[in-house]
C-alpha positions as CSV (number, residue, x, y, z in Angstrom):
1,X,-28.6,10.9,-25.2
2,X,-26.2,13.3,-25.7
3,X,-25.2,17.5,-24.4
4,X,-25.6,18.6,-28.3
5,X,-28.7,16.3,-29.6
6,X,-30.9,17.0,-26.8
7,X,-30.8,20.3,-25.2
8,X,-33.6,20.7,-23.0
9,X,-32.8,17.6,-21.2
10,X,-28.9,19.3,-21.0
11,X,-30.4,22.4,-19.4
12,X,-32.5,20.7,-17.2
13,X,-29.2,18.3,-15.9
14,X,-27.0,21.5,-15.6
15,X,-30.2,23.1,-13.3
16,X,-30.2,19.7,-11.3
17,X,-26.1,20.2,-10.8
18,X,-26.0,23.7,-10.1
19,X,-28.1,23.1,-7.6
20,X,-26.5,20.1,-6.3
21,X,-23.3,21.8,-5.7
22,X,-25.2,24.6,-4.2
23,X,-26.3,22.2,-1.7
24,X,-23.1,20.6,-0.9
25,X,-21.6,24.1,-0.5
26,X,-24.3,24.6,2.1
27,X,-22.9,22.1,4.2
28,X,-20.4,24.4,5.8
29,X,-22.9,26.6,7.2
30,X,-24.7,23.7,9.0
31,X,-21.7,22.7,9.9
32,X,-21.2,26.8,11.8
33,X,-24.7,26.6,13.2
34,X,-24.9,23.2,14.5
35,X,-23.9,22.9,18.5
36,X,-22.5,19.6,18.9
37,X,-19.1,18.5,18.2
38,X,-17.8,17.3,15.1
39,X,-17.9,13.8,15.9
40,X,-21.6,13.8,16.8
41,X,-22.2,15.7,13.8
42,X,-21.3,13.6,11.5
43,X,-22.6,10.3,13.2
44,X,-26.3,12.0,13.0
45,X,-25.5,12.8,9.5
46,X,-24.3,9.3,8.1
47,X,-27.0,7.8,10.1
48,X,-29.6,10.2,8.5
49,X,-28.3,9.8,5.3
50,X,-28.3,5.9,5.6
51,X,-31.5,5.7,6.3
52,X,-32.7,8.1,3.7
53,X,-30.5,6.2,0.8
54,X,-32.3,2.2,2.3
55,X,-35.5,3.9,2.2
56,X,-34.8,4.9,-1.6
57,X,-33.2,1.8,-2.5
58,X,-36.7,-0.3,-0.7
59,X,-38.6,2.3,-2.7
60,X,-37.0,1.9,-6.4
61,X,-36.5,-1.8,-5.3
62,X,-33.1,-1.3,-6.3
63,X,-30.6,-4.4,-5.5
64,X,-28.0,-3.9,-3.0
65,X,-26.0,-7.1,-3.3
66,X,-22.3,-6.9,-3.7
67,X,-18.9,-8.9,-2.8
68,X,-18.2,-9.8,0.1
69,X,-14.5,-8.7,-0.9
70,X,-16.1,-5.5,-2.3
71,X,-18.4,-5.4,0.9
72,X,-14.9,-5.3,3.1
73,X,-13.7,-2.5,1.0
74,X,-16.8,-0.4,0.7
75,X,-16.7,-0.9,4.7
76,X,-13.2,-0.1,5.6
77,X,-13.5,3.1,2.9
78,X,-16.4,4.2,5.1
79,X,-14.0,5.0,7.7
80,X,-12.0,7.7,5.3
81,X,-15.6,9.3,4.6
82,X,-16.4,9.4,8.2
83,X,-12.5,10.8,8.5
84,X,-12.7,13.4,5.8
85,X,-16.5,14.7,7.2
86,X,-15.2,15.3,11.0
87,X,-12.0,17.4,10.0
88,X,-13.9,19.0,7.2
89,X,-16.3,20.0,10.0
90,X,-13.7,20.1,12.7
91,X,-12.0,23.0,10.2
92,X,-15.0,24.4,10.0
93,X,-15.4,25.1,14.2
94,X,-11.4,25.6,14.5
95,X,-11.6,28.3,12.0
96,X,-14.1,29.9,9.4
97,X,-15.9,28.7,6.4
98,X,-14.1,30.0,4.0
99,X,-10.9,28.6,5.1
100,X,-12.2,25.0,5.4
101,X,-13.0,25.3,2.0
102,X,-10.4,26.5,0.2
103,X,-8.1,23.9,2.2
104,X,-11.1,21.6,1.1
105,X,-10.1,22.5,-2.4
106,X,-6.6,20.9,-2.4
107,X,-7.8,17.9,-3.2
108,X,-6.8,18.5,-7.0
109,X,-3.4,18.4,-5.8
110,X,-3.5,15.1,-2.9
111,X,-5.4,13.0,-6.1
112,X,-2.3,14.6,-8.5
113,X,-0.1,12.9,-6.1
114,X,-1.8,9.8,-5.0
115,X,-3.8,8.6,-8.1
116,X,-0.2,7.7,-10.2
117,X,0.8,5.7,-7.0
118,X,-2.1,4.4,-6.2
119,X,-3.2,3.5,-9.9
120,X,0.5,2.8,-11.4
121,X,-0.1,5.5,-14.0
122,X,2.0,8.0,-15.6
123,X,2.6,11.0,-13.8
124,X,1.4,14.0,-15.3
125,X,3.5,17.2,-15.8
126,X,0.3,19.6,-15.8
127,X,-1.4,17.8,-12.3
128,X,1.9,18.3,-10.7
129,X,2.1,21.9,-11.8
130,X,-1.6,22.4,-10.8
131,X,-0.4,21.1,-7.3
132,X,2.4,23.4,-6.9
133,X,0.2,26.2,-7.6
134,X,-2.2,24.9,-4.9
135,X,1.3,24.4,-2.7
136,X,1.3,28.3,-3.2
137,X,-1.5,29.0,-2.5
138,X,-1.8,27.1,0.9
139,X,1.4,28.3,2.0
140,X,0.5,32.0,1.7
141,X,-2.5,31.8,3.5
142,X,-0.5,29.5,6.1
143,X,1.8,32.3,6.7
144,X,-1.5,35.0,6.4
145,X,-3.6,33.1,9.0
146,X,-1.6,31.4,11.2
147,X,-4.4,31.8,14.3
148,X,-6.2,29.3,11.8
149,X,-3.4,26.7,11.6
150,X,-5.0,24.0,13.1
151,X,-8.0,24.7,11.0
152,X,-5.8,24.8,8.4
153,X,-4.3,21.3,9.6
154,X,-7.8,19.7,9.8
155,X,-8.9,21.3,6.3
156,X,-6.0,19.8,4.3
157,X,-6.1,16.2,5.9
158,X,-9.8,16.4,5.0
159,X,-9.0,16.6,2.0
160,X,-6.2,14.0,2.1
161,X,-9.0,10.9,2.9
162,X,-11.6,12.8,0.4
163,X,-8.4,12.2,-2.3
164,X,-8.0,8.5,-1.0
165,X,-12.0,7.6,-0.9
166,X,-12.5,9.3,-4.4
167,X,-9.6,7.0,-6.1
168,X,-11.0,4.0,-4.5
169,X,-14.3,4.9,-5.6
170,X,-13.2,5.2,-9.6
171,X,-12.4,1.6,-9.2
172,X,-15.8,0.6,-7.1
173,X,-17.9,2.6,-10.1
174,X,-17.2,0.0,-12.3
175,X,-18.6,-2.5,-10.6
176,X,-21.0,-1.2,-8.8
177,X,-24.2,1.6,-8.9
178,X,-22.9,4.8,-7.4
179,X,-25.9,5.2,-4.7
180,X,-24.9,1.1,-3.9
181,X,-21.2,2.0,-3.3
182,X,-22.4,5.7,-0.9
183,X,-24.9,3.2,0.9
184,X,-22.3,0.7,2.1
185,X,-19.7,3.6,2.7
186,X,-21.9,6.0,4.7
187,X,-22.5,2.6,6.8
188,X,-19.2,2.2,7.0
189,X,-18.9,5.3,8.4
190,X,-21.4,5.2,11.0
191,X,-20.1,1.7,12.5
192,X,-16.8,3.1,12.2
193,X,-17.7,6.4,14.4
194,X,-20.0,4.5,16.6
195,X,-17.1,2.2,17.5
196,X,-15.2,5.2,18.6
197,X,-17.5,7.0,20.4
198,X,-18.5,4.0,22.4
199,X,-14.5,3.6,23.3
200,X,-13.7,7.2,24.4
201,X,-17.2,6.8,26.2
202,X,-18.7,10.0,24.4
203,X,-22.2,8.6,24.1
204,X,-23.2,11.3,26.2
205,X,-24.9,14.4,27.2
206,X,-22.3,16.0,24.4
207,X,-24.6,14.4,22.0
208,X,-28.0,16.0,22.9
209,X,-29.6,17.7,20.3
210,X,-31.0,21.0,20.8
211,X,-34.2,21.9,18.9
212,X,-32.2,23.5,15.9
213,X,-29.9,21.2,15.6
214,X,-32.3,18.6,15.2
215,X,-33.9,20.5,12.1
216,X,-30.5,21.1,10.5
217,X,-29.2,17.9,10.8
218,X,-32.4,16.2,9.0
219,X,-31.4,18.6,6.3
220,X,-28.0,17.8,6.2
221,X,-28.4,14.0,6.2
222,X,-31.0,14.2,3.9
223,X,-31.4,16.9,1.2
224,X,-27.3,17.7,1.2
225,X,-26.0,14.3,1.8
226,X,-28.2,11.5,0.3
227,X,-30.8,13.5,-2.0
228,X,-27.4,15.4,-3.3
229,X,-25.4,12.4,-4.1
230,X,-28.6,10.7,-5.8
231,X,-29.2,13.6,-7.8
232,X,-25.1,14.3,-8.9
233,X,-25.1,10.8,-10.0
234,X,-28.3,11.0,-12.0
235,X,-27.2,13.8,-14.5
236,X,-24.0,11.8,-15.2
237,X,-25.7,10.0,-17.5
238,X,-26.5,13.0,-19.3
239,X,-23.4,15.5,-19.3
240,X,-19.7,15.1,-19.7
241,X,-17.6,13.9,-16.7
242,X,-15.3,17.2,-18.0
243,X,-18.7,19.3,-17.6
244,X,-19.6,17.8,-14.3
245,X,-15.9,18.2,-13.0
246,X,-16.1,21.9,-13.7
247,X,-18.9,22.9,-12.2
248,X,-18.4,20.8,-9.0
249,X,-15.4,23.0,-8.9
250,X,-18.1,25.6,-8.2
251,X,-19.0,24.2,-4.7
252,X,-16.1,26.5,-2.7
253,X,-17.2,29.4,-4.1
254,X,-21.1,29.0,-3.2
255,X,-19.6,28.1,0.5
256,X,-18.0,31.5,0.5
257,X,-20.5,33.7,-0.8
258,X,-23.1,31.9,1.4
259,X,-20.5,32.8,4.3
260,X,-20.6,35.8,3.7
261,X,-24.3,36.5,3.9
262,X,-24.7,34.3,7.5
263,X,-21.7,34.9,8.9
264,X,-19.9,37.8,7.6
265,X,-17.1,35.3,7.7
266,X,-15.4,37.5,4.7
267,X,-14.8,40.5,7.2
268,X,-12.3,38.1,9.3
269,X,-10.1,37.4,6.1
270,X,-6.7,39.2,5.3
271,X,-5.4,40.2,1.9
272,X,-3.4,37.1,2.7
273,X,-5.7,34.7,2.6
274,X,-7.6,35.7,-0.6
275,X,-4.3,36.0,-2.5
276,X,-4.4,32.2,-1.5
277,X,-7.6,31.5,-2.4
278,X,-7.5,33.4,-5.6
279,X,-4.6,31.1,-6.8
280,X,-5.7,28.1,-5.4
281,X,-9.3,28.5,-7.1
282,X,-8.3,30.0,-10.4
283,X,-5.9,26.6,-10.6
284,X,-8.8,24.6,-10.1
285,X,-10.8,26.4,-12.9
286,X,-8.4,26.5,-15.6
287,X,-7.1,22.8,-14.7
288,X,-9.6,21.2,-16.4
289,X,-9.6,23.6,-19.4
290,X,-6.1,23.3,-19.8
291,X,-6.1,19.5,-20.0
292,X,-8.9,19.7,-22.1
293,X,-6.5,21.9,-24.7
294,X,-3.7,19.9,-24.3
295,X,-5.8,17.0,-25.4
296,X,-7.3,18.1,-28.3
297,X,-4.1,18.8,-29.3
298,X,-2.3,15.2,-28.7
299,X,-5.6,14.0,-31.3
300,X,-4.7,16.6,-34.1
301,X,-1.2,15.6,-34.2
C-alpha cells in the first residue's frame, strides 16, 4: 500500500504518528513530576515497559528468537538505552524541559558524525553543515544559560548514546522485528541498571514510590514507552521513512509547548536560549527537505 493510492489509511497512519510523537514529547513532563531520581526512574520504566512489550508478544504469539551473537548485542546496546534515558531525565531535573530537549535534538548532528565512522560511508557535506548549525546553536544557549550547564552536559551526552543505539539499530532492523530488537534492549537496560544499583547499594528507601509516582510511571512504561514504539513502528509500513523522519522531528516542540502549560518552564528562558533553539530546530526541519531537494536533483541529471 502506498501514501498516494490509499489515502484514508495515510490519514489514519499520520493521526497514529502525530500522536505518537505527542506522546514521546510527554515524557519530559513525567520526567518533572516524578520524585525519585533518575536512575530509579528509568529502572521502573524499562521494567514496565518490558513487561508490557512480553505480554504483547505472548498475546500476538509473536516469536522472539534471535542470535545468540545478536542476543549479545541487543544486550550490551541496552545499556546505551538505559544511558541515554537517565541523562535525558537527569537534564531534565538539572535544568528545565525545554532545555533537555533541544540538547536532546542534537542528535542530527552526533549520527552526522558517527554514522560515516561507524558505517564506512561517505561523509556528507550537507549533515556536516546541518551539525555546525546545531554547533551554533548549542553554543549560544551554552553561553545564555550557563546555570544549566550541567543540564546542558547531561542533555547532549543523552543524545550521544541515543546517536550510537539508533546506528546500531539500522543494522539490527534488518534482521530482526523492531518490537523484537526494543524487547531485548529495554531488558538490557534493566539488567544493566539493576547491576548498578545493587553495587552503589541504592536499592533503597530512594526508590519508594509515592502514590503519584506510581500512576505516572505505569503511564510512562506503558502508553509512552512500549505502546509508543509499537505504534511508531506499525505505520512504517505505510508512510515514507522521509515522512516519518519529519514529523518525529516534531517531538521537541510538543515537549515545549506542553512545558509551557505545566510548568511555565518558558518564563525561565532568555532571549539566548531561544535564539538557540530557533537555529537548532529550524536545522532539523529543513534537513530533511533539503536532502530531499538535493536528491531529486542528483536523479534529473
Amino acid at each position: 500500500m502506498s501514501e498516494e493510492t490509499a489515502p484514508s489509511a495515510l490519514n489514519k497512519n499520520l493521526v497514529i504518528l502525530h500522536f505518537t510523537v505527542f506522546i514521546w514529547g510527554f515524557t519530559g513532563i513525567l520526567g518533572q513530576l516524578i520524585s525519585i531520581s533518575a536512575v530509579s526512574l528509568v529502572w521502573y520504566r524499562v521494567l514496565i515497559a518490558s513487561v508490557s512489550l512480553f505480554l504483547y508478544f505472548k498475546v500476538n504469539k509473536t516469536a522472539l528468537k534471535l542470535s545468540r551473537n545478536s542476543f549479545l548485542q541487543l544486550i550490551f546496546t541496552g545499556a546505551l538505552v538505559g544511558g541515554h534515558w537517565i541523562l535525558f531525565f537527569a537534564s531534565i531535573k538539572l535544568s528545565t524541559v525545554p532545555v533537555a530537549l533541544v540538547c536532546l535534538s542534537s542528535i542530527t548532528l552526533f549520527t552526522a558524525i558517527f554514522e560515516p565512522l561507524i558505517n564506512k560511508k561517505k561523509i556528507s557535506k550537507l549533515e556536516i553543515l546541518a551539525g555546525l548549525l546545531i554547533i551554533i546553536g548549542i553554543a549560544t544557549i551554552f553561553k545564555f544559560e550557563s546555570r544549566y550547564t550541567k543540564g546542558i552536559e547531561a542533555g547532549l551526552l543523552s543524545a550521544v548514546f541515543a546517536s550510537l543505539f539508533s546506528i546500531i539499530n539500522s543494522r539490527q532492523v534488518k534482521k530482526y522485528e523492531a518490537p523484537v530488537i526494543a524487547f531485548y534492549e529495554l531488558s538490557g537496560a534493566f539488567v544493566w541498571i539493576t547491576i548498578y544499583l545493587l553495587c552503589t547499594g541504592e536499592f533503597n528507601q530512594s526508590m519508594y514510590l509515592r502514590g503519584a509516582d506510581i500512576g505516572y510511571l505505569f503511564i510512562l512504561g506503558t502508553i509512552c514507552t512500549s505502546l509508543a514504539y509499537v505504534a511508531g513502528v506499525s505505520v512504517m509500513r505505510e508512510l515514507s521513512a522521509f515522512r516519518v523522519a519529519l514529523i518525529t522531528n516534531l517531538e521537541p516542540v510538543y515537549g515545549i509547548v506542553m512545558s509551557l502549560v505545566f510548568f511555565k518552564d518558558m518564563n525561565k528562558m532568555t532571549i539566548g536560549f531561544w535564539v538557540g533553539a530557533v537555529i537548532i530546530l529550524s536545522t532539523i526541519f529543513l534537513f530533511p527537505v533539503a536532502k530531499k531537494q538535493i536528491t531529486r536533483r542528483k536523479g534529473r541529471s
